[in-house]
C-alpha positions, 0 to 999 in steps of 0.5 A, spaced: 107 622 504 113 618 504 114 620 497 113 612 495 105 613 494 104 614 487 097 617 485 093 611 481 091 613 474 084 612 473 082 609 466 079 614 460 075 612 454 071 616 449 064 616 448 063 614 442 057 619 441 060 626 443 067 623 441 070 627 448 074 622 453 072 621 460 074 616 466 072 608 465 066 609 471 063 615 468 061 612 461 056 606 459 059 599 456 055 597 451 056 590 447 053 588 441 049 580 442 045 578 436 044 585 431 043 589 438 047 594 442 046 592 450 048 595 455 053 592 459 053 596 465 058 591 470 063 590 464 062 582 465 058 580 458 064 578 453 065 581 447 068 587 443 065 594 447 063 600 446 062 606 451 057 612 450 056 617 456 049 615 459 046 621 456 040 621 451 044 626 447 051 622 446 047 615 445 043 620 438 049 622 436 052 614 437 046 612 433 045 618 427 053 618 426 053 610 426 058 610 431 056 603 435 056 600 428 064 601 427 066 601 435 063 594 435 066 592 428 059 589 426 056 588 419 050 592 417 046 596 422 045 595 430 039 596 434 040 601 439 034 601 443 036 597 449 040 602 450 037 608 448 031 605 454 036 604 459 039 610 459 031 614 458 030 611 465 036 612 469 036 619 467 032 623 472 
């Protein structure tokens, strides 16, 4: 290395389910359109987002302790069902 490179730092976020910081790449975004949470697995829909490992055990958690509501800024309870069916069929 000439020691000009410079490693790139990779952006972190937290699962607001299980509350543990993690790379951008490694969580699920998801985005709150009409009373329902969907994911938004591009990054491209617009909007506040919230990012949860793509786990059934972090989404639960995200849904029981009412996380996505508060990441979101949303009045009044969300549907996490898109997602919690998106993450069921990804898992293998």
């Amino acid at each position: 290395m000439s020691g000009r490179t410079h490693p790139r730092a990779c952006p972190e976020r937290t699962c607001v389910g299980c509350r543990e910081r993690a790379a951008k790449s490694d969580l699920l975004r998801a985005v709150a359109v009409e009373g329902v949470v969907v994911p938004d697995p591009r990054g491209t829909l617009p909007g506040r987002g919230a990012y949860v490992h793509p786990v059934l055990v972090c989404v639960d958690l995200a849904v029981r302790r009412r996380a996505f509501s508060r990441a979101l800024r949303a009045r009044g309870p969300l549907d996490a069902a898109e997602i919690r069916v998106r993450v069921e069929q990804a898992a293998p």
